[in-house]
N, C-alpha and C positions, 0 to 999 in steps of 0.2 A: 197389719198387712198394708201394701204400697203397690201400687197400681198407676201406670201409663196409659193414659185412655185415649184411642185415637178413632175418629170419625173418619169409617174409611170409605170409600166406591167399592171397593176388592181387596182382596188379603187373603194372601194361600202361604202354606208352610211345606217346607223340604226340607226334606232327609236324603242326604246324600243322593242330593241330585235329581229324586223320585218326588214329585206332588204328593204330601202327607193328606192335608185337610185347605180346600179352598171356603170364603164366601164373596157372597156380595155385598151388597148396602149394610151399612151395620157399623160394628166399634170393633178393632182392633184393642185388647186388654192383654197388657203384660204384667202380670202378678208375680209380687216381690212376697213370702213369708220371712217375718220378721219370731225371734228367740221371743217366748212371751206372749204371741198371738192365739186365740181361741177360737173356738166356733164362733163365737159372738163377733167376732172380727171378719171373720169371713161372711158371715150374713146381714154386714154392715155396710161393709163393701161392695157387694155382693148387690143391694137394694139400692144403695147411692148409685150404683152406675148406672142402672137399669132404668133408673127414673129419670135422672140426668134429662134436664132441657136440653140437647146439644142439637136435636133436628130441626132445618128449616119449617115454618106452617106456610098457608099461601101466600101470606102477608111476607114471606124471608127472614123472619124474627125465628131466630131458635126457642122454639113455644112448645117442641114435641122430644118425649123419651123414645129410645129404643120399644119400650114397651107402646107405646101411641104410634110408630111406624112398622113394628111389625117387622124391623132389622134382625140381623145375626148378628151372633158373639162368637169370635176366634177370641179365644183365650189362651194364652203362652204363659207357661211357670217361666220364670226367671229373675234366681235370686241375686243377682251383681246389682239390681233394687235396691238391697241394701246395702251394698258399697256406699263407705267411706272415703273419701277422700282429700280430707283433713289436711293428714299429714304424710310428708313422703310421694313417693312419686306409684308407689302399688297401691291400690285400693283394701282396704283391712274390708273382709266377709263377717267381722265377727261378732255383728249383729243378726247376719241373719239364720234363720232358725234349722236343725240338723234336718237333710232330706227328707228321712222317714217324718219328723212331724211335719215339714212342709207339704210332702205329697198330701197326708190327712186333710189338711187344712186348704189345698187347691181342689182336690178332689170336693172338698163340702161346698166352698166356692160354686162350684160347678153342677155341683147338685142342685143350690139353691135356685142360681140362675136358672133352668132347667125346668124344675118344679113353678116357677112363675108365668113359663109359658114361650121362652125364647127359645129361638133355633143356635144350640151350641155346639164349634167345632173345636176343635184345639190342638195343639203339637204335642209332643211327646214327651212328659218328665224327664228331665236328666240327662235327653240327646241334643247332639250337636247338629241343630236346625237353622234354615238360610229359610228368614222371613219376608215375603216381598208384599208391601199395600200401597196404597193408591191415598193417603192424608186427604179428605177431602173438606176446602175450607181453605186453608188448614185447621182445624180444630186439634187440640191436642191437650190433659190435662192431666194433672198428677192429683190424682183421690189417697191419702193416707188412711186407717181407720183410726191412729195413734191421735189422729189431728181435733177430736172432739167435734164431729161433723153432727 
């Protein structure tokens, strides 16, 4: 699984044109499933982001996780994560993993998250959604679980 992690002020999701899901303070996650991904991937993932030092402490040192500030999680499936683009001017999908196992596997994502204790919002599997956040920092970081984290 592949994951865009972004430190946001706000981030809300549309669906045609209607407010899906907003928050505030927190991490924008856009989640890639990858052909070959498991549960264990997802609760890998899953725990790396949540812990992530990416919050300032008083001192301005990024010394705090999501879970030490008490942020929210908007989480977005979106598999073009795992686009290629190698070769050619189209990007090849064909790494990443068929809907139905992806949904399983964003969905457990989200459980796990959940179960740890964060506040989770998310957009909608497989709709065509206009995502608007606020990068604060900017902080922004690509978490893989393939990567032996």
């Amino acid at each position: 699984m592949r994951a865009v992690v972004q430190r946001v002020s706000e981030a809300a999701v549309y669906i045609e044109g209607t407010e899906h899901s907003r928050i505030g303070p927190g991490l924008l996650v856009l989640v890639g499933v990858a052909q070959g991904d498991t549960p264990n991937d997802a609760e890998l993932l899953a725990n790396k982001i949540i812990q992530q030092s990416v919050f300032e402490d008083s001192s301005g040192r990024m010394n705090l996780s999501l879970l030490d500030t008490g942020g929210q999680l908007m989480a977005v499936s979106q598999f073009t994560l795992l686009g290629d683009c190698r070769k050619g001017r189209r990007p090849s999908f064909a790494k990443a993993a068929p809907p139905e196992e992806a949904r399983v596997l964003y969905e457990h994502f989200l459980e796990f998250v959940r179960v740890a204790g964060v506040s989770v919002e998310t957009g909608v599997f497989r709709a065509m959604m206009d995502v608007k956040s606020t990068n604060h920092g900017p902080v922004t970081l690509l978490i893989d679980s393939d990567k032996n984290f």
